[in-house]
TIVOSE-853575 format. One record per residue (C-alpha): residue number from 1; residue in three letters; z, x, y. Coordinates in steps of 0.2 Angstrom, whole numbers, plus 5000, padded with zeros to 4 digits. Example, Ala and Ser with C-alpha at 12.3 -4.5 7.8 and 13.67 -1.06 7.14 Angstrom:
residues 2
{1; 'ALA'; {5039; 5062; 4978}}
{2; 'SER'; {5036; 5068; 4995}}
This chain:
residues 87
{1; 'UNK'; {5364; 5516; 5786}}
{2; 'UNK'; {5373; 5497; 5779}}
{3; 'UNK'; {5385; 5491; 5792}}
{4; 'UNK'; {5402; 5489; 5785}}
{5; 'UNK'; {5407; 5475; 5779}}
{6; 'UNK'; {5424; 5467; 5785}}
{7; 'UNK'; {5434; 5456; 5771}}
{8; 'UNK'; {5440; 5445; 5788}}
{9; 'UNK'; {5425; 5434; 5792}}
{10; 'UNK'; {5427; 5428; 5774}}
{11; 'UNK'; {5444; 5425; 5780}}
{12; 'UNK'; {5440; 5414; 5794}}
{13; 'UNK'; {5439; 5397; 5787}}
{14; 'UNK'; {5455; 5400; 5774}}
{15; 'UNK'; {5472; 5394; 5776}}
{16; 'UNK'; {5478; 5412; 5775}}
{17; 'UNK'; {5494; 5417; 5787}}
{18; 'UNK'; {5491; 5435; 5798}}
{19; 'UNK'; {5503; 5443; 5786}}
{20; 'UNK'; {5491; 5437; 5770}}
{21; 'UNK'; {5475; 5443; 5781}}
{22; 'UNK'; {5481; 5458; 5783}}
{23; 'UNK'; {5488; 5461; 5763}}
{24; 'UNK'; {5470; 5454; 5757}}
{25; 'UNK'; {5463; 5467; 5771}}
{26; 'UNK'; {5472; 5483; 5766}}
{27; 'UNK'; {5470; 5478; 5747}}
{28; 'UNK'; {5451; 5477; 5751}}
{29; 'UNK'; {5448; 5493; 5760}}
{30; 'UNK'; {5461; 5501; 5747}}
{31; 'UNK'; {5446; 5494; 5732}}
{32; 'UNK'; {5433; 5500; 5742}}
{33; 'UNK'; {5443; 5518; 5747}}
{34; 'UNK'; {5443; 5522; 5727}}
{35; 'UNK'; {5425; 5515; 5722}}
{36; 'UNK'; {5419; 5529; 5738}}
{37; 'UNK'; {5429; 5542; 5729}}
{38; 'UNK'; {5425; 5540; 5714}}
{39; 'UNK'; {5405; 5542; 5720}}
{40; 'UNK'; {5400; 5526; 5710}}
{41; 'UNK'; {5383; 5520; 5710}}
{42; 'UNK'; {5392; 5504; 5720}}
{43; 'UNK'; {5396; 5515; 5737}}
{44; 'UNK'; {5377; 5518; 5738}}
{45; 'UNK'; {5368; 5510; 5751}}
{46; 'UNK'; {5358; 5500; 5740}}
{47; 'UNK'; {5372; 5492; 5732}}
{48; 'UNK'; {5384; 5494; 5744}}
{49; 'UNK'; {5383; 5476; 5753}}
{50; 'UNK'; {5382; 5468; 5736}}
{51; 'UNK'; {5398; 5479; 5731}}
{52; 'UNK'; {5410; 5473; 5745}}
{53; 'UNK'; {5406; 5455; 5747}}
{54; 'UNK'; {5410; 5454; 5726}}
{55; 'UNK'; {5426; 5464; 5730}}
{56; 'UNK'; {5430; 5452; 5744}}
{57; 'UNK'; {5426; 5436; 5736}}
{58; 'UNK'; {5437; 5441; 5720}}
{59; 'UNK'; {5452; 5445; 5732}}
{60; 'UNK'; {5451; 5430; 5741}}
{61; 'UNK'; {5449; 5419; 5725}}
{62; 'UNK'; {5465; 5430; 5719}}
{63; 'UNK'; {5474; 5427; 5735}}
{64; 'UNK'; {5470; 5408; 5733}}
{65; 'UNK'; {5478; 5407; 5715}}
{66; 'UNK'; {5493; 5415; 5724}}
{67; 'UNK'; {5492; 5432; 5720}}
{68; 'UNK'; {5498; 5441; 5738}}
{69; 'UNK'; {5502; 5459; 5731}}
{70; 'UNK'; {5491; 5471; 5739}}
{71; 'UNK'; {5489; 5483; 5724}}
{72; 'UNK'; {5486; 5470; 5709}}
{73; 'UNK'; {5473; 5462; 5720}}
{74; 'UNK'; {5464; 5479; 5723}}
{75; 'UNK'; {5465; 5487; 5707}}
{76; 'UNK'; {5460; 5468; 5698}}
{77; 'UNK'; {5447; 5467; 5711}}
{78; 'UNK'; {5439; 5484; 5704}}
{79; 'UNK'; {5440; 5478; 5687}}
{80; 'UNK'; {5431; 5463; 5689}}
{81; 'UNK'; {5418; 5472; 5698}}
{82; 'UNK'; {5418; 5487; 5683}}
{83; 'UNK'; {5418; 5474; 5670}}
{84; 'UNK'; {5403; 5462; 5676}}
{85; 'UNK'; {5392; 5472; 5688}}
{86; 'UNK'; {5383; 5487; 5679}}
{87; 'UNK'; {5383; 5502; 5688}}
């Protein structure tokens, strides 16, 4: 079994405030909530680690730029990932 990946020690040398943490948090489980119900290739073990950090990395740069609304950062999180990673 992968251990779960956490988007906060990404977090940890960021500028981000405990209320931004904890958007960019529940709009990363939210991301990875929909790719485990929709049974893609992504939520597999093998890919699984590789998945999440790509997720993570695109929320944080997002969240950077400015962007702090949990279901835009999800749902362009999971496009990004659709549109460059093949599944």
């Amino acid at each position: 079994m992968v251990a779960t990946m956490s988007i906060v020690p990404l977090l940890a040398n960021t500028s981000f405030d405990p209320e931004a943490v904890e958007t960019l948090s529940a709009a990363f489980d939210d991301a990875w909530a929909k790719i485990k119900q929709s049974g893609s290739t992504f939520a597999r073990p093998a890919y699984e680690r590789g998945a999440r950090e790509v997720l993570a990395k695109c929320i944080i740069e997002m969240a950077q730029r400015g962007e702090r609304d949990r279901r835009h950062l999800s749902e362009s999180a999971l496009k990004f990932l659709a549109q460059n990673y093949m599944q």
